[in-house]
Steps between C-alpha positions, in 0.01 A plus 500: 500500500195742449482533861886601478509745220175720755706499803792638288250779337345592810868536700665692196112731511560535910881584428431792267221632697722538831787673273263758326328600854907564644535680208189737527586548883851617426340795245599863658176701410353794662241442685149614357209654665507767755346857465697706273763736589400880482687662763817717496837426689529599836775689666665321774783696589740813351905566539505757609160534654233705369571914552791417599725804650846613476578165240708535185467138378674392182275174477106494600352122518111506563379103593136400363279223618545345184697465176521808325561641145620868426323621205680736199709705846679731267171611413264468784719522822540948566783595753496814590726727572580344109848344506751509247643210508255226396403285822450097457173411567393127549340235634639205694269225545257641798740845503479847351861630480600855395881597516550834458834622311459878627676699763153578699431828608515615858191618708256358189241264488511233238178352342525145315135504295501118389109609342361166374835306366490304793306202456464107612696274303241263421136655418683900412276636795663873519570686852353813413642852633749373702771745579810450720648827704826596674685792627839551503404778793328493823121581336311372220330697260150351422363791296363431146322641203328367200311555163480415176735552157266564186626548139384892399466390171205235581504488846566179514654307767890501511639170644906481621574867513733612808297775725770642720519828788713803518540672848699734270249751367720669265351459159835371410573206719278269282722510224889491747413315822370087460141488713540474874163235485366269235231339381341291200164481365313189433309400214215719621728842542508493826755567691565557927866663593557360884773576783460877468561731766318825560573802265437631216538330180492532081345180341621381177439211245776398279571247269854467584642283201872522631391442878701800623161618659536890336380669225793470276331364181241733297364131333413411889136564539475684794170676751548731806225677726486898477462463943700404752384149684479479907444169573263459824304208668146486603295208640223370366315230425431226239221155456633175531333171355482189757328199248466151587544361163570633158091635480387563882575816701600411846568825645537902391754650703580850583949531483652828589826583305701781446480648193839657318408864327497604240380166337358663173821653323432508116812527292456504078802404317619736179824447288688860551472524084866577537729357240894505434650684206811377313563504146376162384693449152555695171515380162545593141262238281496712212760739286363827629325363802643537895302350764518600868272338740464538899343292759281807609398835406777753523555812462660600174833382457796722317764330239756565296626347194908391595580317217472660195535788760158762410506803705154631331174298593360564115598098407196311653110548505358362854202263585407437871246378662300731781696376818880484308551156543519403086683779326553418139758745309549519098788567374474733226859596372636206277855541626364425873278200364737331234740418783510159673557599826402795678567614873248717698523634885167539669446682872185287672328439819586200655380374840722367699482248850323763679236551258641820450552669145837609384622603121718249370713557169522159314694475142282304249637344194251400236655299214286422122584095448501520132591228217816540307327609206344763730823588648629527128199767410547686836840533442481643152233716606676644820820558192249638304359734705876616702590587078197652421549710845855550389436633186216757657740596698747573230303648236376736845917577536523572194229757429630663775808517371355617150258761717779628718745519142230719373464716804864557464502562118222767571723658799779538250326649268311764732857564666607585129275723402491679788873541454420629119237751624770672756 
C-alpha cells in the first residue's frame, strides 16, 4: 500500500514538473543581453530621391533602417519656403512621410529640416541635422546662413523663434510680403536658413504668433540686421575623433568641408513698445464723478455734453493722468449732476487693423444707479432747484420790467418839461 501511495506521489511530482517547463517555454520575452543600442536610424532610400530636380511631389516617404518615431513635428520639422497650409507629418513604422497641402512654387528649391525629431522607436536615439531637399526647377540651391537669436533685454538665448530672408530690400516688405526662406532656432538660439540662392538678402527674427510669417503684430517680438547678407561658401577644414571605445582615441583625422558664410549672424529680439489705443470703458461711480479710461496714452480727447445739451465747457473740473489715458471730470453745476442719465460725445484716437490712428466719435451714456429713496431726494432736488431757477428768473423779469417802467416814467417826465420850458 505504502509502496502504492510513492509511485502515485512521484508520477503526480513528474506530471507537474513536465507541465510547468511547457509552460515556461511558451513565455514570449525579449531576449536579454546584447550591447545596448546607441545609434541613430539610417536612411535607406528617399521618394523622390535626394536633390531631386524638376519634382513637385504632393507626398515625400523617406525609408529608415529601422522603426522610427517623429518627435513634436509641428514644432521641430522647418519647411521652407513656409507653407500655408499645414503639411501632415508622420511616421509609418520604418517611414518618414510628409504630404504637402501647398501648390509648390516653380523654379524653387524646397528644404524639409527634420532637426532631431527623428528618432529610433525603441532606445529615442535622434538623427541629428538631417535635412531633405528638392527643386521644383532644373538647379538646387545649396546656399545657407546661420547665427544666433539673443533676447536684448538679457541676452539670453531665444528658443522657437522663426528667422526668415527677404530678397526684397525695401524696408517695407517685412511687414507686406510672408519670408521667401525660414528657419527656427533651437534651444541654444541658433539658427541655419538653407536652400538659398545667391543675392542679396535682409535677415529677420520674428516671433510670428499668427504664422503668417510678416510683421503684422506689434506684440510679436521681432530682430532684423542694419546690413544686407550675401551668402558665400568657402572650404575649410575641421578635427574628427576616431576612438576605439568610449575612453581610447583611435585616430585624429583631418576632414575638409565647406563652410556656409556668414555663420556668425547675431540678431537681439525687442518688443516694438507699440501699443493699440481704443477707449477702454467709462463710468460714473459717484454723483458728480465721470470716468473715461483708454487702453493707451492718447492725445487729448474733445466732448460735449448732449444730454442735458451744455454748449459752455464751465460745468466740469478735469483730472488726467500725464499720458490721457484716465481722465476724470467733476461735474460742478447741480442741474447737470442731479440727473440720472447723462449723454456725452467724445472725438478719440482709435487704431484701427493697420495699426494706424484715426479719430473716432463714440456717444457715451453714463447713468447714477440710485435707490428709490435716492431717486425720491434727486427728484425733489432737481424740482427744487428748476423753481428756485424759475423764480431767479422771474424776480430778474420783473426788475426789468420795474427798471425799464422807471426809465419810461423819467422819459415822460423830461419830455414834459421840456414841453413846459418852450
Amino acid at each position: 500500500m505504502l509502496n502504492k501511495i510513492l509511485s502515485f506521489v512521484t508520477t503526480l511530482f513528474l506530471l507537474l514538473l513536465c507541465v510547468a517547463a511547457i509552460h515556461s517555454c511558451a513565455n514570449m520575452a525579449s531576449p536579454t543581453g546584447g550591447p545596448y543600442d546607441v545609434d541613430p536610424p539610417k536612411v535607406k532610400r528617399a521618394t523622390p530621391d535626394f536633390n531631386s530636380l524638376n519634382m513637385t511631389p504632393s507626398r515625400i516617404e523617406i525609408e529608415f533602417d529601422e522603426n522610427i518615431k517623429i518627435e513634436k513635428p509641428t514644432e521641430k520639422v522647418i519647411i521652407t519656403p513656409p507653407q500655408k497650409n499645414m503639411p501632415v507629418i508622420r511616421s509609418v513604422g520604418k517611414k518618414a512621410v510628409v504630404e504637402l497641402k501647398d501648390t509648390l512654387l516653380l523654379n524653387t528649391t524646397y528644404t524639409i529640416d527634420f532637426t532631431d525629431a527623428i528618432v529610433d522607436n525603441n532606445e529615442g536615439n535622434p538623427l541629428e541635422n538631417f535635412v531633405y531637399s528638392f527643386s521644383t526647377g532644373d538647379q538646387l540651391d545649396t546656399l545657407a546662413i546661420s547665427g544666433r537669436v539673443l533676447n536684448a533685454e538679457d541676452l539670453e538665448p531665444v528658443t522657437g523663434i522663426y528667422v526668415g530672408i527677404h530678397s526684397n530690400l525695401d524696408d517695407t516688405a517685412f511687414t507686406k510680403v510672408t519670408f521667401e526662406r525660414i528657419s527656427r532656432t533651437d534651444s541654444r538660439g541658433n539658427f541655419i536658413v538653407r536652400g538659398m540662392a545667391p543675392g542679396r538678402y535682409r535677415v529677420f527674427a520674428l516671433d510670428d504668433q499668427n504664422r503668417d510669417y510678416r510683421y503684422d503684430n506689434p506684440m510679436e517680438k521681432v530682430a532684423f540686421l542694419d546690413s544686407v547678407v550675401v551668402p558665400s561658401t568657402m572650404p575649410a577644414v575641421r578635427q574628427d575623433t576616431v576612438f576605439v571605445d568610449s575612453i581610447t582615441v583611435d585616430t585624429i583625422l583631418t576632414v575638409p568641408y565647406t563652410r556656409f558664410l556668414p555663420d556668425d549672424l547675431l540678431l537681439r529680439t525687442f518688443l516694438s513698445g507699440f501699443q493699440r489705443r481704443y477707449l477702454q470703458k467709462h463710468e460714473r461711480p459717484e454723483e458728480r464723478k465721470l470716468e473715461i479710461f483708454f487702453a493707451a496714452p492718447t492725445d487729448m480727447p474733445t466732448f460735449v455734453l448732449t444730454n442735458p445739451k451744455m454748449e459752455r465747457d464751465d460745468w466740469y473740473v478735469m483730472e488726467r493722468t500725464k499720458g490721457n489715458d484716465t481722465i476724470t471730470l467733476w461735474i460742478t453745476d447741480s442741474l447737470i449732476y442731479k440727473q440720472d442719465s447723462l449723454q456725452m460725445a467724445v472725438n478719440y484716437l482709435r487704431t484701427d487693423s493697420l495699426n494706424l490712428d484715426y479719430i473716432s466719435t463714440d456717444t457715451l451714456n453714463f447713468i447714477m444707479r440710485r435707490s428709490r429713496q435716492e431717486q425720491r431726494q434727486a427728484e425733489q432736488a432737481r424740482k427744487e432747484a428748476e423753481e428756485a431757477a424759475r423764480e431767479e428768473k422771474a424776480k430778474e423779469t420783473e426788475e426789468t420790467e420795474e427798471t425799464e417802467e422807471t426809465e419810461e416814467t423819467e422819459e415822460t417826465e423830461e419830455t414834459e418839461e421840456t414841453e413846459e420850458t418852450e
